[in-house]
C-alpha positions as CSV (number, residue, x, y, z in Angstrom):
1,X,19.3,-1.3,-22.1
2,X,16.1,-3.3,-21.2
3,X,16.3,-5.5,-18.2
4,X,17.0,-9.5,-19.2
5,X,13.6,-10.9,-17.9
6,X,14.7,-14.3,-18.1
7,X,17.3,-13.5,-15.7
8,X,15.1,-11.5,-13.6
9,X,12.4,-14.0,-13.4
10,X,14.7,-16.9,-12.6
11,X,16.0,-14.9,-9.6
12,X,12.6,-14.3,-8.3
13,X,11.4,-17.9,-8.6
14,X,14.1,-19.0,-6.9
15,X,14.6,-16.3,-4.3
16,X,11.3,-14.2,-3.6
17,X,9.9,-13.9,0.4
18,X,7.6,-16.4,0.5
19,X,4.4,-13.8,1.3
20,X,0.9,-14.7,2.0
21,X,-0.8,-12.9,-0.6
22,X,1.6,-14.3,-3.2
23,X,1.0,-18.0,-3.1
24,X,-1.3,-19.6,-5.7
25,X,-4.2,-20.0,-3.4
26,X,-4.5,-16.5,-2.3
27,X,-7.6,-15.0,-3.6
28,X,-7.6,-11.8,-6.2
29,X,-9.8,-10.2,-2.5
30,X,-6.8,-11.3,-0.7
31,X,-4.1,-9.4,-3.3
32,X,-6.4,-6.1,-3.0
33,X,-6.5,-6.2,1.2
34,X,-2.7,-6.9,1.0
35,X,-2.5,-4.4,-1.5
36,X,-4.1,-1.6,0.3
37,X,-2.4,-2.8,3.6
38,X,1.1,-2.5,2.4
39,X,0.6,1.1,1.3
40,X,3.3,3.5,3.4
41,X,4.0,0.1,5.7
42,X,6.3,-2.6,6.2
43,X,5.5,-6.1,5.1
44,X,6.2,-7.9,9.2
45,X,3.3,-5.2,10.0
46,X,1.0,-6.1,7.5
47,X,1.5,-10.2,7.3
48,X,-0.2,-10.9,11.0
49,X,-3.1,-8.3,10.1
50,X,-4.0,-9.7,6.6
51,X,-3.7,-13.2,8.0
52,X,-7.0,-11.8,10.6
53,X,-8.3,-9.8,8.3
54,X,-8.6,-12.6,5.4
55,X,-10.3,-14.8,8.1
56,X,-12.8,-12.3,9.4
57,X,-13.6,-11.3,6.1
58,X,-12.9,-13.4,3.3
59,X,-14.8,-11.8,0.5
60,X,-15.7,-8.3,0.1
61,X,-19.5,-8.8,1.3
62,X,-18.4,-9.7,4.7
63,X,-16.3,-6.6,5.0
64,X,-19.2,-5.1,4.0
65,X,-21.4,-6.2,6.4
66,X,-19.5,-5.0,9.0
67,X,-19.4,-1.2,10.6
68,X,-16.9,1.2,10.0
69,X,-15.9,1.3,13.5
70,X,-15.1,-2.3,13.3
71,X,-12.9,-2.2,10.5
72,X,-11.4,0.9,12.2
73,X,-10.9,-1.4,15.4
74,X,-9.2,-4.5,13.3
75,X,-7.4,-2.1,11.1
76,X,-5.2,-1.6,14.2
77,X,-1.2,0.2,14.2
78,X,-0.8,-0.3,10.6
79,X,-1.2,3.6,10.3
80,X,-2.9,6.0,7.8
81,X,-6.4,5.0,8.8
82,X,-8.3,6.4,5.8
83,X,-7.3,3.5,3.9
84,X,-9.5,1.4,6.2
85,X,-12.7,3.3,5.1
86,X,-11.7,3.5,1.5
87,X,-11.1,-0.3,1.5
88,X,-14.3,-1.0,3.1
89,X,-16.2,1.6,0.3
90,X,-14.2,-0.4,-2.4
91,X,-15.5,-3.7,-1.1
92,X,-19.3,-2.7,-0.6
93,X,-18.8,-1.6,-4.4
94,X,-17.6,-5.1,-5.4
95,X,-20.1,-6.3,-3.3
96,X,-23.1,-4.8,-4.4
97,X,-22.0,-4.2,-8.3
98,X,-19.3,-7.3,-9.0
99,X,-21.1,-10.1,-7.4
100,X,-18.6,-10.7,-4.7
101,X,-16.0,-10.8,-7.0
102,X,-12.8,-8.3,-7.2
103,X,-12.8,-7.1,-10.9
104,X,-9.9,-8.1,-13.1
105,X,-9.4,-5.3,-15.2
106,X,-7.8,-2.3,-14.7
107,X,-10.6,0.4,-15.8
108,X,-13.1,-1.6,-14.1
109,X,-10.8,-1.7,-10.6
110,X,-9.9,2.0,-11.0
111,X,-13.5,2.8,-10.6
112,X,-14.2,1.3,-7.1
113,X,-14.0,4.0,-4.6
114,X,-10.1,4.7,-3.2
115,X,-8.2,2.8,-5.9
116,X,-5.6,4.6,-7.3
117,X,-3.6,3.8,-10.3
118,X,-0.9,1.6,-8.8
119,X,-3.2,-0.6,-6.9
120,X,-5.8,-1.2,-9.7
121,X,-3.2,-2.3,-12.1
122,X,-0.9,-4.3,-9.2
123,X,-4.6,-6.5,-8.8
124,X,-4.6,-6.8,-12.4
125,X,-0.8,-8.0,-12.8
126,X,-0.4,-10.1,-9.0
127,X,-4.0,-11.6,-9.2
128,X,-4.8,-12.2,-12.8
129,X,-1.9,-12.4,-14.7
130,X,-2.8,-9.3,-16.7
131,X,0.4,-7.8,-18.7
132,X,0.3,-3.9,-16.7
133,X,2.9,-1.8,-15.7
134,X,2.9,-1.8,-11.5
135,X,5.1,1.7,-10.2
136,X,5.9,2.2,-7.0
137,X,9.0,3.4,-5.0
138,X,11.2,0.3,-5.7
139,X,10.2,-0.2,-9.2
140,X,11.2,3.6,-10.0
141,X,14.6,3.1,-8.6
142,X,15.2,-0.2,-10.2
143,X,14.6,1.2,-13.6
144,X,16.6,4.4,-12.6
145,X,19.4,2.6,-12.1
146,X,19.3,0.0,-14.4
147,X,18.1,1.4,-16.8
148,X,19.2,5.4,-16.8
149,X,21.9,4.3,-14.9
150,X,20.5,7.3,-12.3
151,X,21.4,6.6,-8.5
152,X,17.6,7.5,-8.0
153,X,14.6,8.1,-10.1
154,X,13.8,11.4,-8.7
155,X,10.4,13.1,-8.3
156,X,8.0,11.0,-9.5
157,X,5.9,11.1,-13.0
158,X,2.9,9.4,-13.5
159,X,3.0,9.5,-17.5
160,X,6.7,9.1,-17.9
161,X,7.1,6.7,-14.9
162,X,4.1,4.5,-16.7
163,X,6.1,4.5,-20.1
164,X,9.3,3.4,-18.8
165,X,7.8,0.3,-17.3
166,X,5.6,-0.6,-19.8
167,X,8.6,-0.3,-22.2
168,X,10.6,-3.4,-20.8
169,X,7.4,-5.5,-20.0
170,X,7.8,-8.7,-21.5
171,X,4.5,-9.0,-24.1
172,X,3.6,-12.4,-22.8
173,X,0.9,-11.7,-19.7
174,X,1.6,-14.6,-17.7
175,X,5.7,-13.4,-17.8
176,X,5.2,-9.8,-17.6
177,X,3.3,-9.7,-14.5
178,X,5.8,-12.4,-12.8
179,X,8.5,-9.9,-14.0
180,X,6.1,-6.8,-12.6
181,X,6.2,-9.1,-9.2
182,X,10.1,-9.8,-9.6
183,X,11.2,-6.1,-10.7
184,X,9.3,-4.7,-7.0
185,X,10.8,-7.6,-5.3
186,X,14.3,-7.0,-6.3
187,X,13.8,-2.8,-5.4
188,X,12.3,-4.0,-2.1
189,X,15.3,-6.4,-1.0
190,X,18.2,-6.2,-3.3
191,X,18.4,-2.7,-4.9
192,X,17.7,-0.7,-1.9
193,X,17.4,2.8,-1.7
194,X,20.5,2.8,0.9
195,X,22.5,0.1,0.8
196,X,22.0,-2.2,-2.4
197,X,23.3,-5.3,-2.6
198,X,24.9,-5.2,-6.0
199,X,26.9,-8.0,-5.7
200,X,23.2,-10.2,-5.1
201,X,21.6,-8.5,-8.1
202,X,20.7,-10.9,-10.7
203,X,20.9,-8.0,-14.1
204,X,24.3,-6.8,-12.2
205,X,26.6,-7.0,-15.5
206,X,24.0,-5.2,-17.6
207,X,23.3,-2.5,-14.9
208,X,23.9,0.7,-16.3
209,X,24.2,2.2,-13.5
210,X,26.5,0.0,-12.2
211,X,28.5,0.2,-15.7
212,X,28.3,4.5,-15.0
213,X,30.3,4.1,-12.1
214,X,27.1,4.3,-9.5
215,X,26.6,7.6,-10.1
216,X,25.1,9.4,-6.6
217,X,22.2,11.0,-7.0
218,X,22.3,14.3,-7.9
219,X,18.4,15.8,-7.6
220,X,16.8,17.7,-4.3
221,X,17.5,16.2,-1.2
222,X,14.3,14.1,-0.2
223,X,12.6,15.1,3.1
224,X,12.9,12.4,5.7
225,X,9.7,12.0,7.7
226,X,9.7,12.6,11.0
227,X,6.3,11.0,13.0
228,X,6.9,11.9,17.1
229,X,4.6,15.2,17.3
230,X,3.2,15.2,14.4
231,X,-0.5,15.5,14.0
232,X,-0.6,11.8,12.5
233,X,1.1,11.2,15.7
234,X,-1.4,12.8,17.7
235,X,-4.5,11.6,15.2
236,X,-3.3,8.0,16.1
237,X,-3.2,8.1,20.0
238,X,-6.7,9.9,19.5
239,X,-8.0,6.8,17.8
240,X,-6.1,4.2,19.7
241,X,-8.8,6.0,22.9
242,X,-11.7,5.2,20.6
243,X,-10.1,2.0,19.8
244,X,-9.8,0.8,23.4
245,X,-13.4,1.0,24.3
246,X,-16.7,0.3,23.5
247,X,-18.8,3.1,24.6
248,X,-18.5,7.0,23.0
249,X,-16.2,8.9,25.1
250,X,-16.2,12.2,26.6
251,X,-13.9,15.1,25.3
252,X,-12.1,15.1,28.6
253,X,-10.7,11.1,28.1
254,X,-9.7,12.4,24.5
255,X,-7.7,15.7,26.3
256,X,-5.2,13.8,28.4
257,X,-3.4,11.7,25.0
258,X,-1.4,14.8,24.1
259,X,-1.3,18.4,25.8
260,X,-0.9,20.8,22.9
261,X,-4.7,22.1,23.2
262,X,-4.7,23.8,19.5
263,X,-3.4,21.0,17.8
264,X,-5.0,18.1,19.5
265,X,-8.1,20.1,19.0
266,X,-6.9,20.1,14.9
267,X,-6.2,16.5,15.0
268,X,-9.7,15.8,16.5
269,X,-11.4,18.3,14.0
270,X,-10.0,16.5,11.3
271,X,-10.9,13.1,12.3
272,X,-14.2,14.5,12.7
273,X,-14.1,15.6,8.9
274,X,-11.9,12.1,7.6
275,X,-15.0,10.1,8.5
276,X,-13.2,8.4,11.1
277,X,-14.7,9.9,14.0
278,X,-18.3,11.2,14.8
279,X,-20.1,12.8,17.8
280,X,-22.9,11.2,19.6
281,X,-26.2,13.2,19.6
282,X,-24.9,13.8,23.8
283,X,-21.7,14.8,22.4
284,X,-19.4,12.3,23.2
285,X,-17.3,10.9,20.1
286,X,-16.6,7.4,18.8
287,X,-15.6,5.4,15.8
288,X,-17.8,5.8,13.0
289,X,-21.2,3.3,12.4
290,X,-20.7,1.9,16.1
291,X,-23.2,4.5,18.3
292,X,-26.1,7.0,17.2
């Protein structure tokens, strides 16, 4: 059964976190950094770092203007740093072949360097009211359960997960991409992957999985992510070195963050190769763009 978007919208109206990046003044530049941001990482991360971010560089040319160390710098704890560079390729692009100005539709965003499909069509739906089906995480589950009446969507589909959406989209643009906004809303607080709060849930009586009997889920166990160790772990407390100063830094300052010498030696490689470190011509290493 399709999900009522009356109902759904009228809860979201009413009941949405009141975000930055969703209020009427925020920019479509302002959706994309937000967008990017909140990849892989909690909204009370992202909110203080957008708010700098959106004053440092409030259109795309200014980001562009800047180095990639500097980006690097102000991109901060927020974690998976590659993100940083392809947000600053994306905005030289706009900047150079938009006019300064964040493109509204979804072929045209999904050919700016590091946009993928769900951020090009979550600009389209959050910034210009364009009717597009947005899929992430919490919109898979919500249409899982209420929907299939799943307890979870399982591995993920791009062609079938696409379909699903689009199928209970309202045809109105203006409505279906306040529902797109509402449906991740109520997957992100309400209809939680651990502990939903079915009693809150505004489509609760037409739930179907709810109806089933909540159903547990019954595909492969998911993998739960570990980070202590890991080479992310160790890639981050290299960059936070790099971070902390503003000259290139010997090798030896890079040796004491962790004392596994093959894999910090990896982790340093592949930073090296990522674009988010390079090597003086007197071989010490910094952030990218900052030192020749």
């Amino acid at each position: 059964m399709p999900i009522d978007s009356e109902l759904l919208i009228d809860w979201f109206d009413s009941c949405a976190r009141d975000l930055p990046w969703r209020r009427p003044e925020c920019t479509a530049w302002g959706v994309l950094v937000s967008e990017i941001m909140l990849q892989q990482t909690p909204v009370a991360r992202v909110e203080p770092i957008w708010h700098e971010w959106l004053a440092r560089w409030p259109v795309p040319s200014a980001l562009a203007a800047a180095s990639q160390g500097e980006v690097l710098r102000a991109w901060g704890k927020l974690g998976y740093p590659r993100r940083a560079l392809r947000l600053h390729a994306a905005a030289t692009a706009i900047a150079t072949e938009h006019g300064d100005v964040v493109p509204s539709d979804v072929d045209t965003l999904l050919s700016l360097p590091g946009i993928g499909a769900y951020t090009a069509r979550a600009v389209a739906a959050f910034a210009y009211g364009k009717r597009a089906p947005v899929v992430d995480t919490n919109v898979r589950r919500v249409v899982a359960r209420a929907v299939h009446g799943a307890g979870d969507a399982g591995p993920p589909s791009n062609t079938r997960d696409m379909a699903d959406v689009s199928a209970i989209l309202p045809l109105d643009e203006a409505r279906a991409a306040r529902f797109s906004a509402a449906l991740m809303e109520l997957g992100a607080v309400v209809c939680t992957a651990r502990s939903p709060r079915c009693a809150d849930c505004p489509v609760y009586a037409d739930c179907a999985w709810q109806k089933a009997g909540r159903p547990a889920y019954n595909g492969p166990a998911k993998a739960t992510q570990k980070y202590a160790g890991t080479d992310r772990h160790v890639r981050g407390l290299l960059l936070d070195v790099l971070r902390g100063t503003a000259e290139p830094v010997w090798k030896a300052s890079l040796d004491v963050v962790w004392p596994d010498t093959g894999q910090r030696d990896r982790c340093l490689d592949s930073l090296l190769v990522d674009g988010l470190v390079e090597q003086t011509a007197d071989g010490r290493f910094a952030l990218p763009g900052e030192h020749k």
